[in-house]
PDB file with SEQRES, HELIX, SHEET and CRYST1 records, atoms N, CA, C and O in Angstrom:
SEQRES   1 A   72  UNK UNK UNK UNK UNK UNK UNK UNK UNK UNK UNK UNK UNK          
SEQRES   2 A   72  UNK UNK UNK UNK UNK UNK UNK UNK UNK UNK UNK UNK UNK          
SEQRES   3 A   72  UNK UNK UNK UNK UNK UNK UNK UNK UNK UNK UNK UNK UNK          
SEQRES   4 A   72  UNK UNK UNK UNK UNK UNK UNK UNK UNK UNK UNK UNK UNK          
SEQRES   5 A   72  UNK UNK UNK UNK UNK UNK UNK UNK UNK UNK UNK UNK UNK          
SEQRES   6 A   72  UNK UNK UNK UNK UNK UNK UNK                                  
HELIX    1 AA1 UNK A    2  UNK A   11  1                                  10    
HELIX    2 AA2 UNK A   18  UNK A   42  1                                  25    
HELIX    3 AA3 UNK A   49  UNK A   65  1                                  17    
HELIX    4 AA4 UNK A   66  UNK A   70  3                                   5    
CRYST1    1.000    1.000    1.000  90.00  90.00  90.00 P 1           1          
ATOM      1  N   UNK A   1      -5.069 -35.984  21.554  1.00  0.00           N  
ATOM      2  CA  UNK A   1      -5.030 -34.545  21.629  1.00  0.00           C  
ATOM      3  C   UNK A   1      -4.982 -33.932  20.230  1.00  0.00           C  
ATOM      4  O   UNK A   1      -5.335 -32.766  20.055  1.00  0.00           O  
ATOM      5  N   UNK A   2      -4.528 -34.744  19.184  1.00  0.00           N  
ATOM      6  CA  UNK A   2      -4.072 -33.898  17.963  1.00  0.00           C  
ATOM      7  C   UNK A   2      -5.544 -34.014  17.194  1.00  0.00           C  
ATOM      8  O   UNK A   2      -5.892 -33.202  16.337  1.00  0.00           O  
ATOM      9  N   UNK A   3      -6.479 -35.311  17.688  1.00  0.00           N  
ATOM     10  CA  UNK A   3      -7.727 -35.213  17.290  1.00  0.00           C  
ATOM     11  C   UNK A   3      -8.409 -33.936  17.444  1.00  0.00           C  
ATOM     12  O   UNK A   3      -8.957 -33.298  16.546  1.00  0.00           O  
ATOM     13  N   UNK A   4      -8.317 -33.625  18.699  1.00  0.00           N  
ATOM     14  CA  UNK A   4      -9.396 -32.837  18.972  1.00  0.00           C  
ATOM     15  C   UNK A   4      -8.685 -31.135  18.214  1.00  0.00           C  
ATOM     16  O   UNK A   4      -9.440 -30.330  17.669  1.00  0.00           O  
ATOM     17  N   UNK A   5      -7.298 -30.919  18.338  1.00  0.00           N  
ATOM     18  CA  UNK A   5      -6.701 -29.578  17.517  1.00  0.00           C  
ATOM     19  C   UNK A   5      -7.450 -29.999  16.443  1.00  0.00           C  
ATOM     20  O   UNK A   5      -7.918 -28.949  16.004  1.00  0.00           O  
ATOM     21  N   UNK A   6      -7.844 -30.900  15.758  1.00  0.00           N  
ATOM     22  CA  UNK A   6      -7.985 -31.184  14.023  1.00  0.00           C  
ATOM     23  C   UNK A   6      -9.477 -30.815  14.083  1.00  0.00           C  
ATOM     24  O   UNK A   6      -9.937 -30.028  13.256  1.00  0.00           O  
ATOM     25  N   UNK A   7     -10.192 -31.327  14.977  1.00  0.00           N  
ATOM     26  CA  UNK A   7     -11.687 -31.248  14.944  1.00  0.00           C  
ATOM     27  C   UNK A   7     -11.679 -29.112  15.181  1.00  0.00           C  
ATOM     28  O   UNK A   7     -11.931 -28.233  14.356  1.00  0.00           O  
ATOM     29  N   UNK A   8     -11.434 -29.057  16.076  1.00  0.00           N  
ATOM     30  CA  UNK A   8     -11.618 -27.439  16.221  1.00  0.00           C  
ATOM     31  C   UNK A   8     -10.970 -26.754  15.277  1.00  0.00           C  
ATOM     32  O   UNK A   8     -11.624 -25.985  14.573  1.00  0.00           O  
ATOM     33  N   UNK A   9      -9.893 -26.865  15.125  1.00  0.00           N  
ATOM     34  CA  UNK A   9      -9.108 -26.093  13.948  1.00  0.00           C  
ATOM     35  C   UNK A   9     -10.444 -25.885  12.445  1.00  0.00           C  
ATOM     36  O   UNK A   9     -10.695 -24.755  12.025  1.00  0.00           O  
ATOM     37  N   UNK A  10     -11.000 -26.904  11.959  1.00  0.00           N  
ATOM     38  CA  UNK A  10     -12.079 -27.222  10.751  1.00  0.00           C  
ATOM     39  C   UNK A  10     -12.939 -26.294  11.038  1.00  0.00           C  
ATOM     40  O   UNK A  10     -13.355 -25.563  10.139  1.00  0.00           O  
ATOM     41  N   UNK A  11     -13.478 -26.113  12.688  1.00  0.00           N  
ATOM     42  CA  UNK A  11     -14.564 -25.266  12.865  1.00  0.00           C  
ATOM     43  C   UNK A  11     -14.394 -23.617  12.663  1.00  0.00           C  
ATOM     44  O   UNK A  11     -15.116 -22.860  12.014  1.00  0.00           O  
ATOM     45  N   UNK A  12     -13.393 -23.366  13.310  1.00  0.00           N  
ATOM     46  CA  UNK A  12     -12.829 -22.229  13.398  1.00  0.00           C  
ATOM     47  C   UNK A  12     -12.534 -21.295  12.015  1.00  0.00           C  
ATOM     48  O   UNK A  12     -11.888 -21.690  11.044  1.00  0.00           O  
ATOM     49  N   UNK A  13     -13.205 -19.870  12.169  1.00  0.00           N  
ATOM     50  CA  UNK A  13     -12.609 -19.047  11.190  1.00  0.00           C  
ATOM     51  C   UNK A  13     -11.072 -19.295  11.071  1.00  0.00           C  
ATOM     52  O   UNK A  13     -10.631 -20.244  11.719  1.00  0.00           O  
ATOM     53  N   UNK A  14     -10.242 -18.590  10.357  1.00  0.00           N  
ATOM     54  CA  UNK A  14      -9.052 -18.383  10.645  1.00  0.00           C  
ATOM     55  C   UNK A  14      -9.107 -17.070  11.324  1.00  0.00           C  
ATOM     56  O   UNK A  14     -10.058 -16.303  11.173  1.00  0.00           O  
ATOM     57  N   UNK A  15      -7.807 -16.745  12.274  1.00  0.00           N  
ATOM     58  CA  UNK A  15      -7.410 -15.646  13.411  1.00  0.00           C  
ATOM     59  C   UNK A  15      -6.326 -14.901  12.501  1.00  0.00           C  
ATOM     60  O   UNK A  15      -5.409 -15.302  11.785  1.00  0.00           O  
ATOM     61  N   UNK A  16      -6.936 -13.377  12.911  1.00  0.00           N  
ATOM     62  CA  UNK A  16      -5.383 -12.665  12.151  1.00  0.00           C  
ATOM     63  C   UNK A  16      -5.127 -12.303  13.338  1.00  0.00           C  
ATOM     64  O   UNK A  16      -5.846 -11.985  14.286  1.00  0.00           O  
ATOM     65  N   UNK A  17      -2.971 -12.457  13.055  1.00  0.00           N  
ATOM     66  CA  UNK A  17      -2.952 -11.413  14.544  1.00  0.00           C  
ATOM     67  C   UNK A  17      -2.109 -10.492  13.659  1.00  0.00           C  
ATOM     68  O   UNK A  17      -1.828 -10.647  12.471  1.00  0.00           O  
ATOM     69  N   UNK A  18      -1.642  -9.142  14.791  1.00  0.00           N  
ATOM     70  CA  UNK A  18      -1.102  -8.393  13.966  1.00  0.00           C  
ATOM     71  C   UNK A  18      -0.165  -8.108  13.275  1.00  0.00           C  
ATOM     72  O   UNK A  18       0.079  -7.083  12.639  1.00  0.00           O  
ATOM     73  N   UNK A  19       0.526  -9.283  13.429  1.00  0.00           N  
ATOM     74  CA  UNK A  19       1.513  -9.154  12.465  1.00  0.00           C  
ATOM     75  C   UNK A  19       1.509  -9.362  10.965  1.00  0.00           C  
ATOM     76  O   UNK A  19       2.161  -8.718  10.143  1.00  0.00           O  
ATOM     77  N   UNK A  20       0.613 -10.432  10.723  1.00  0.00           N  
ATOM     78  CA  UNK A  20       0.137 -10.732   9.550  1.00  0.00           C  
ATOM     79  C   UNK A  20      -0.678  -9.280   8.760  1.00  0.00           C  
ATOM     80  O   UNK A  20      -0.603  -8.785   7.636  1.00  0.00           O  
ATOM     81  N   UNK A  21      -1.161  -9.075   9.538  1.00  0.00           N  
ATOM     82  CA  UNK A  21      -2.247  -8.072   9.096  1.00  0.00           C  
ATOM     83  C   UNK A  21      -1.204  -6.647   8.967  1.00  0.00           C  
ATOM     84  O   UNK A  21      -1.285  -6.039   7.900  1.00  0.00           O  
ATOM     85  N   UNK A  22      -0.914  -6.486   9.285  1.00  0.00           N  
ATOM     86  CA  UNK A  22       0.520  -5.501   9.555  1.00  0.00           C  
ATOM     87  C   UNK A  22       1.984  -5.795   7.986  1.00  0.00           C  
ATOM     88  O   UNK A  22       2.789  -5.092   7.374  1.00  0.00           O  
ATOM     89  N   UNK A  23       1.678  -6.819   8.000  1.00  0.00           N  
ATOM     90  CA  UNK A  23       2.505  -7.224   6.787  1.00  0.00           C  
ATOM     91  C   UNK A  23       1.656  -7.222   5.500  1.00  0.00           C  
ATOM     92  O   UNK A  23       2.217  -7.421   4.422  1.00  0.00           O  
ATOM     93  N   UNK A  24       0.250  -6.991   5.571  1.00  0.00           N  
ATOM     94  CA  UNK A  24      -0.476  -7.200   4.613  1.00  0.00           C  
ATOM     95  C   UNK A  24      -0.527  -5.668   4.231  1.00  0.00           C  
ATOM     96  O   UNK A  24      -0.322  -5.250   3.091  1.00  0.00           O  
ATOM     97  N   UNK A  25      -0.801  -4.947   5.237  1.00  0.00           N  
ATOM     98  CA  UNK A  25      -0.680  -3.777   4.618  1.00  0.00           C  
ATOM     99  C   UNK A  25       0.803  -3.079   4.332  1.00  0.00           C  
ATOM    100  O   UNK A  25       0.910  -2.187   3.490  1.00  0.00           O  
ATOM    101  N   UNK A  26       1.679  -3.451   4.928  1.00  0.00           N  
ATOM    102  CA  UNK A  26       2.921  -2.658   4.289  1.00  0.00           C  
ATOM    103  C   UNK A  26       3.542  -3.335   2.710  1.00  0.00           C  
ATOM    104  O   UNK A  26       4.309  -2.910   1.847  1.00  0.00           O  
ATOM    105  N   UNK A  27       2.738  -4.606   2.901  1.00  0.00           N  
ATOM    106  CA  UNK A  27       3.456  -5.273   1.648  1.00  0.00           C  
ATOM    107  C   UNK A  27       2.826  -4.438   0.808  1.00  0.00           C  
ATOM    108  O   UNK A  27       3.588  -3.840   0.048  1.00  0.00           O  
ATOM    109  N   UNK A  28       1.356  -4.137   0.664  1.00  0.00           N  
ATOM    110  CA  UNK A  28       0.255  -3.914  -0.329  1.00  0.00           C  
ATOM    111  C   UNK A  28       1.093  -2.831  -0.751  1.00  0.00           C  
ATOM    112  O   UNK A  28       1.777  -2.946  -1.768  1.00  0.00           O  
ATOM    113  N   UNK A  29       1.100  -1.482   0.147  1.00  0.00           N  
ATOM    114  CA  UNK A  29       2.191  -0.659   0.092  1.00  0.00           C  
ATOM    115  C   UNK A  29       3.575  -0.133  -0.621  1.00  0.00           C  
ATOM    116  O   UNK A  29       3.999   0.770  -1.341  1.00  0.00           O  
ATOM    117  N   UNK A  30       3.948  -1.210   0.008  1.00  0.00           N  
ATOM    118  CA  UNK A  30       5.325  -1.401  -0.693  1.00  0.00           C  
ATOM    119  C   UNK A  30       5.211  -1.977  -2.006  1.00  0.00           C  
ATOM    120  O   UNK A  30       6.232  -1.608  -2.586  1.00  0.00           O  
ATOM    121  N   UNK A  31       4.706  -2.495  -2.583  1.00  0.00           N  
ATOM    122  CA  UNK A  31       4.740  -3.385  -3.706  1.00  0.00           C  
ATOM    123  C   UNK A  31       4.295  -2.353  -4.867  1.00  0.00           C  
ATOM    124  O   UNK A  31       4.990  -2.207  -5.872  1.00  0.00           O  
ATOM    125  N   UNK A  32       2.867  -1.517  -4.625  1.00  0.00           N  
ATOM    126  CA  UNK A  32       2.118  -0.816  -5.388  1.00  0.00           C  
ATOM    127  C   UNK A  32       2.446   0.968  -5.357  1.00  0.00           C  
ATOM    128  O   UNK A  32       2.055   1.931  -6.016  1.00  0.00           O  
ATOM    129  N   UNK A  33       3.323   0.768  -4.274  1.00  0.00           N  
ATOM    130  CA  UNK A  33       4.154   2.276  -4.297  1.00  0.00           C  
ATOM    131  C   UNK A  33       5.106   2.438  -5.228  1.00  0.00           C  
ATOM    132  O   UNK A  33       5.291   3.453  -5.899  1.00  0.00           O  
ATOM    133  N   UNK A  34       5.902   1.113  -5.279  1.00  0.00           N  
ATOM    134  CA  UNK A  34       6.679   0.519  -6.761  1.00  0.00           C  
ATOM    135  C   UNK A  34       6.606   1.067  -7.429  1.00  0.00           C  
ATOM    136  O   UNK A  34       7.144   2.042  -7.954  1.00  0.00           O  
ATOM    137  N   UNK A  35       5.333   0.027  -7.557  1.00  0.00           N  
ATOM    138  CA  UNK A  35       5.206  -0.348  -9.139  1.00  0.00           C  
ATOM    139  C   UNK A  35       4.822   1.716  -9.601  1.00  0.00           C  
ATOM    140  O   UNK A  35       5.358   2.161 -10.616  1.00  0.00           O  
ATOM    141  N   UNK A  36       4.065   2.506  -8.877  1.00  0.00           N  
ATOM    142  CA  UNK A  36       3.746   3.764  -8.931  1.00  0.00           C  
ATOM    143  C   UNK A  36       5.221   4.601  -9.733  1.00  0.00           C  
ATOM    144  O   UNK A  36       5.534   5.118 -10.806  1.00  0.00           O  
ATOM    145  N   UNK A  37       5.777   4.306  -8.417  1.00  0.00           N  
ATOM    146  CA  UNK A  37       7.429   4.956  -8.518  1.00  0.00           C  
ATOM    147  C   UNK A  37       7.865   4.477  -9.732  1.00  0.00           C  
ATOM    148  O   UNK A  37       8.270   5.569 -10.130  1.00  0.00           O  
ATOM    149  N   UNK A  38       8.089   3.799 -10.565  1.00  0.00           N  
ATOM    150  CA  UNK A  38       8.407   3.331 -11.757  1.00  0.00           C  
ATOM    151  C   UNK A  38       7.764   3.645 -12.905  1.00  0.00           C  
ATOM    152  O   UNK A  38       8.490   3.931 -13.858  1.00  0.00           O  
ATOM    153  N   UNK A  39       6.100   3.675 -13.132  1.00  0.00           N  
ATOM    154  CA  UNK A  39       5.623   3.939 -13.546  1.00  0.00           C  
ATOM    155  C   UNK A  39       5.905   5.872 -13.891  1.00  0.00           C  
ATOM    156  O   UNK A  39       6.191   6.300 -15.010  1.00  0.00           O  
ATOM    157  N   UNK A  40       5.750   6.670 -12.770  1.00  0.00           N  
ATOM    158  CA  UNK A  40       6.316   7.774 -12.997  1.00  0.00           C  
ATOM    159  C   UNK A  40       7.868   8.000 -13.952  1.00  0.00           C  
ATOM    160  O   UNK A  40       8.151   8.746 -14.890  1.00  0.00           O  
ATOM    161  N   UNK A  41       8.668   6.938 -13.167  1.00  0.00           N  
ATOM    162  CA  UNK A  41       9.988   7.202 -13.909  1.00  0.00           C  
ATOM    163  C   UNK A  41       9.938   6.747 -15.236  1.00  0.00           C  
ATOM    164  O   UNK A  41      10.692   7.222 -16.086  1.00  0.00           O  
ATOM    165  N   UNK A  42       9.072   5.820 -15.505  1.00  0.00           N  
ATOM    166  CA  UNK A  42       9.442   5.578 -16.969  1.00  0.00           C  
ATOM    167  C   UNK A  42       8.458   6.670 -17.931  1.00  0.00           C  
ATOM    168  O   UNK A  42       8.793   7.104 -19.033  1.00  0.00           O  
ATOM    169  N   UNK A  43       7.472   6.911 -17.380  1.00  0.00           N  
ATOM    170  CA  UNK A  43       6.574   8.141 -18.236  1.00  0.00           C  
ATOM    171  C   UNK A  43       6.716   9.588 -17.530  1.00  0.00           C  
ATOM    172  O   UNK A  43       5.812  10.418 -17.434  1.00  0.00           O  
ATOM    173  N   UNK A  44       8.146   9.723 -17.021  1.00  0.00           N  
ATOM    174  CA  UNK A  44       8.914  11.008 -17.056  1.00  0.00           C  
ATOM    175  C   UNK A  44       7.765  11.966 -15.950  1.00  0.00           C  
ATOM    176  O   UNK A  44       8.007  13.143 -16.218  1.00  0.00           O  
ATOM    177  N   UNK A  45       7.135  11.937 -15.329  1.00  0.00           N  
ATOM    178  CA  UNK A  45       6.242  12.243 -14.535  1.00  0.00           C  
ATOM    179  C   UNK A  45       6.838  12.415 -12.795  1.00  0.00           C  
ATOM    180  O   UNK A  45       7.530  11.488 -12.374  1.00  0.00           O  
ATOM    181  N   UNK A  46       6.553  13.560 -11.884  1.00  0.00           N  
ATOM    182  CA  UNK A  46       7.127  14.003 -10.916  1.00  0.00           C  
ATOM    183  C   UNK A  46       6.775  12.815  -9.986  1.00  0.00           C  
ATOM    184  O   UNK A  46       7.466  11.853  -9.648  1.00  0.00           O  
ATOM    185  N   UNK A  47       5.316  13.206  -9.622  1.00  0.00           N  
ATOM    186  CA  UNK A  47       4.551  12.594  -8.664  1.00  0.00           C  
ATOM    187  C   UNK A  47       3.551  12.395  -9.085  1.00  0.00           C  
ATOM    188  O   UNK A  47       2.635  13.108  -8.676  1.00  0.00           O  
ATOM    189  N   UNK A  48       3.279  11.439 -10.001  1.00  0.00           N  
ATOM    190  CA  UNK A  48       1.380  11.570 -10.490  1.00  0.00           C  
ATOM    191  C   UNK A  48       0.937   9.968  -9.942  1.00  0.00           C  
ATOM    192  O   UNK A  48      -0.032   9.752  -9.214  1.00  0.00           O  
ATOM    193  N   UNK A  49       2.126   8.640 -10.607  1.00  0.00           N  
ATOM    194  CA  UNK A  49       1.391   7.622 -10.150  1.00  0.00           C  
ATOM    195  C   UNK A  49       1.644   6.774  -8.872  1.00  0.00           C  
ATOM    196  O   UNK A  49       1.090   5.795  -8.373  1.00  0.00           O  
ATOM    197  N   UNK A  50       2.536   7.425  -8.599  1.00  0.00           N  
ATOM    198  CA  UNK A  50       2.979   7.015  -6.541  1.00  0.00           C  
ATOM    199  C   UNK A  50       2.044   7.155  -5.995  1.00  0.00           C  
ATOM    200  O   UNK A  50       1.494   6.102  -5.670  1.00  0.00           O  
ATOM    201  N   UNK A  51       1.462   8.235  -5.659  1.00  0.00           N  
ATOM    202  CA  UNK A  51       0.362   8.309  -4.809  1.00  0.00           C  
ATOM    203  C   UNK A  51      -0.842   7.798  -5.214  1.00  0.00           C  
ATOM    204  O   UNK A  51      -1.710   7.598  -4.364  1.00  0.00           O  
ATOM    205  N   UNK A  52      -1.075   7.513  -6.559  1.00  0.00           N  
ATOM    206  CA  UNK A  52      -2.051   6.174  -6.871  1.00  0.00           C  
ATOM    207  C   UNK A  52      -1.688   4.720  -6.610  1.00  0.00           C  
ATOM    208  O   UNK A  52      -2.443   3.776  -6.377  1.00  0.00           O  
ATOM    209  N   UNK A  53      -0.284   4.752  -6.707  1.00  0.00           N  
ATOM    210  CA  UNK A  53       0.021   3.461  -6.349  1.00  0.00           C  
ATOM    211  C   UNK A  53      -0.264   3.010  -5.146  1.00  0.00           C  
ATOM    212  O   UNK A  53      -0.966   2.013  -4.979  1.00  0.00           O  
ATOM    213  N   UNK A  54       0.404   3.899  -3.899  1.00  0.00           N  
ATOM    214  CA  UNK A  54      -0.127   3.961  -2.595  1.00  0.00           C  
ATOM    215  C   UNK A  54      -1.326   3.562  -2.384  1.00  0.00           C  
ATOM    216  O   UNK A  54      -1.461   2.571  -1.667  1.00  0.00           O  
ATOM    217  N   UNK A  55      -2.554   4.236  -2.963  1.00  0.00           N  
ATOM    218  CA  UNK A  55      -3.806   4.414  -2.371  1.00  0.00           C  
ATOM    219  C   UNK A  55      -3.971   3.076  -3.012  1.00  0.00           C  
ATOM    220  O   UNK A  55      -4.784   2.348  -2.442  1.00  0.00           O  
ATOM    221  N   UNK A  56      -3.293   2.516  -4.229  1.00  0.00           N  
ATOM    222  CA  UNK A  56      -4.378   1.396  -4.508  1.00  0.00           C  
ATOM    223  C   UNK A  56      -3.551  -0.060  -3.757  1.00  0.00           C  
ATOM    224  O   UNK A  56      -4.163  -1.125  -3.834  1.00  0.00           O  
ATOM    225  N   UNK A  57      -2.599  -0.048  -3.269  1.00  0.00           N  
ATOM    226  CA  UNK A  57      -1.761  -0.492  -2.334  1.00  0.00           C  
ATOM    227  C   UNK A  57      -2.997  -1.102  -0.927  1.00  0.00           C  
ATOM    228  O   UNK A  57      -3.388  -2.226  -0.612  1.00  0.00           O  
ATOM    229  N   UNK A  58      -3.328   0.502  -0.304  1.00  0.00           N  
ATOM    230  CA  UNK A  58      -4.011   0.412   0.891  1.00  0.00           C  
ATOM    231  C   UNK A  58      -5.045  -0.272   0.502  1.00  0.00           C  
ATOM    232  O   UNK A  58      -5.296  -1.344   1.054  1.00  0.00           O  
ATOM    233  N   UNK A  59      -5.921   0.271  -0.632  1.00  0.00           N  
ATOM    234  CA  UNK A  59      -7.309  -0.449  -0.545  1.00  0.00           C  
ATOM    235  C   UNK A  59      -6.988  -1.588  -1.311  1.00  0.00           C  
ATOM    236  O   UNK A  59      -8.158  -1.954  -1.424  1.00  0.00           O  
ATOM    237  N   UNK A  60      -6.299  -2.525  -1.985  1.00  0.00           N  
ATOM    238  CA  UNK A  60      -6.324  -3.580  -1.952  1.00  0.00           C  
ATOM    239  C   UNK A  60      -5.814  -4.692  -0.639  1.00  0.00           C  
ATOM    240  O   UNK A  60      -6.390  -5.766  -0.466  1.00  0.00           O  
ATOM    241  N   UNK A  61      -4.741  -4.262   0.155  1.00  0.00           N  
ATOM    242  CA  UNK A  61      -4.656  -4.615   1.044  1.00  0.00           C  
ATOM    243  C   UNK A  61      -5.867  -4.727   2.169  1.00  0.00           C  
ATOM    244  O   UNK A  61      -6.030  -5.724   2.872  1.00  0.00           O  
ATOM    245  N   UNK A  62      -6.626  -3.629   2.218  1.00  0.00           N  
ATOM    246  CA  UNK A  62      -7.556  -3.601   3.149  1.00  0.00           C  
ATOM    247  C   UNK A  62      -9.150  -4.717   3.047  1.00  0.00           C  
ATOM    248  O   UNK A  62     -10.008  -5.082   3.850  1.00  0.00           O  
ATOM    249  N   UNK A  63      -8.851  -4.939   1.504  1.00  0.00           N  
ATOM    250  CA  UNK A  63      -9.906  -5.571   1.093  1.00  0.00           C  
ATOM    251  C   UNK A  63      -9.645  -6.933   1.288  1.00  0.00           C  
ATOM    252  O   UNK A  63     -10.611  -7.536   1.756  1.00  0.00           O  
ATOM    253  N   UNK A  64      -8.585  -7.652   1.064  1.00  0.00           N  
ATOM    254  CA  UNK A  64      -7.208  -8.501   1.318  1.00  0.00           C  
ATOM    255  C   UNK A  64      -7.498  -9.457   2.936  1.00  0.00           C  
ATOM    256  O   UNK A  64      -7.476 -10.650   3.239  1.00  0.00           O  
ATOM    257  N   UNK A  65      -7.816  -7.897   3.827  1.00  0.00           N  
ATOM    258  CA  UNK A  65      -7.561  -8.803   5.364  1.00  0.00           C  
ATOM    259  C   UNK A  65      -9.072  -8.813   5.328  1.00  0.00           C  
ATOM    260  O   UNK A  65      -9.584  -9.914   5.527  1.00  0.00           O  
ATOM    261  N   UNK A  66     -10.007  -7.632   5.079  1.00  0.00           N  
ATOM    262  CA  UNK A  66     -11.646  -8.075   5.034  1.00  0.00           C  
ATOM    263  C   UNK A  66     -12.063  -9.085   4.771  1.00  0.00           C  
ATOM    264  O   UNK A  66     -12.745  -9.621   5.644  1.00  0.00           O  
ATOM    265  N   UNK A  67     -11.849  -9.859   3.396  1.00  0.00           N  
ATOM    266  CA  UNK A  67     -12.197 -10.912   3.310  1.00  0.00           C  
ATOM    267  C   UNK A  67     -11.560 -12.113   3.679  1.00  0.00           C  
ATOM    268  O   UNK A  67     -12.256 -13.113   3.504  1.00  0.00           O  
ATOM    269  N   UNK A  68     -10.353 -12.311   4.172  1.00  0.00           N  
ATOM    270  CA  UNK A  68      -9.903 -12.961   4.783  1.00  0.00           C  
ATOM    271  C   UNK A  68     -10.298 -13.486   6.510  1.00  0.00           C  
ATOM    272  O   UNK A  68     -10.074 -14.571   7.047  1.00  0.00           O  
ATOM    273  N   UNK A  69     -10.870 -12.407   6.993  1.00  0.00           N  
ATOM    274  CA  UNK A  69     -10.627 -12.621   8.377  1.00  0.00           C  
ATOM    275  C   UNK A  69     -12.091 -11.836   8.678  1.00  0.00           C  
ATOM    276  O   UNK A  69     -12.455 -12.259   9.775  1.00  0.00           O  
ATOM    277  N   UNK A  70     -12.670 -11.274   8.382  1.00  0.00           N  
ATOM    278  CA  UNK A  70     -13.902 -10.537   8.926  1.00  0.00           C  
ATOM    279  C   UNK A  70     -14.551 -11.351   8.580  1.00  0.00           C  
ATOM    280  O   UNK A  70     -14.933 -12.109   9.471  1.00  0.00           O  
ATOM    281  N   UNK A  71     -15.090 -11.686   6.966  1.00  0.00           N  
ATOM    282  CA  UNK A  71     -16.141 -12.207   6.624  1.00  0.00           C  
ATOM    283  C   UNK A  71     -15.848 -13.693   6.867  1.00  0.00           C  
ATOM    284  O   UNK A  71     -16.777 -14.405   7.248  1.00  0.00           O  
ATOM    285  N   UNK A  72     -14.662 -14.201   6.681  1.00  0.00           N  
ATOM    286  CA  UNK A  72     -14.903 -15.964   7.135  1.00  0.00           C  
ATOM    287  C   UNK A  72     -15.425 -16.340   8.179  1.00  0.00           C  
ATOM    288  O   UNK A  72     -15.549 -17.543   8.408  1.00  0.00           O  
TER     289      UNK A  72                                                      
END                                                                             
């Protein structure tokens, strides 16, 4: 039996489910909202690089599960 998991497993894309994919984007998020939030605080700034951080958060994340799981 563990043959045949080994033989299919090789064939097979990999599967996202949503949790993974769900963690990919809040991490991206969280991580690059940070680094944003910091970036503001140390160059004395209200709100300028949070919401870049964010956005570049999402679209690296998004690019992240694309090539991971769409295109394989």
């Amino acid at each position: 039996m563990s043959e045949r998991a080994d033989a299919k497993g090789a064939e097979e894309a990999p599967r996202a489910n949503a949790m993974t994919v769900l963690s990919y984007l809040l991490g991206g998020l969280a991580f690059w909202g940070f680094v944003g939030w910091l970036a503001d605080l140390a160059l004395g700034f209200e709100t300028l690089f949070l919401p870049i951080g964010l956005l570049l958060g999402l679209i690296g994340s998004l690019y992240l599960i694309i090539t991971q799981y769409v295109r394989s």
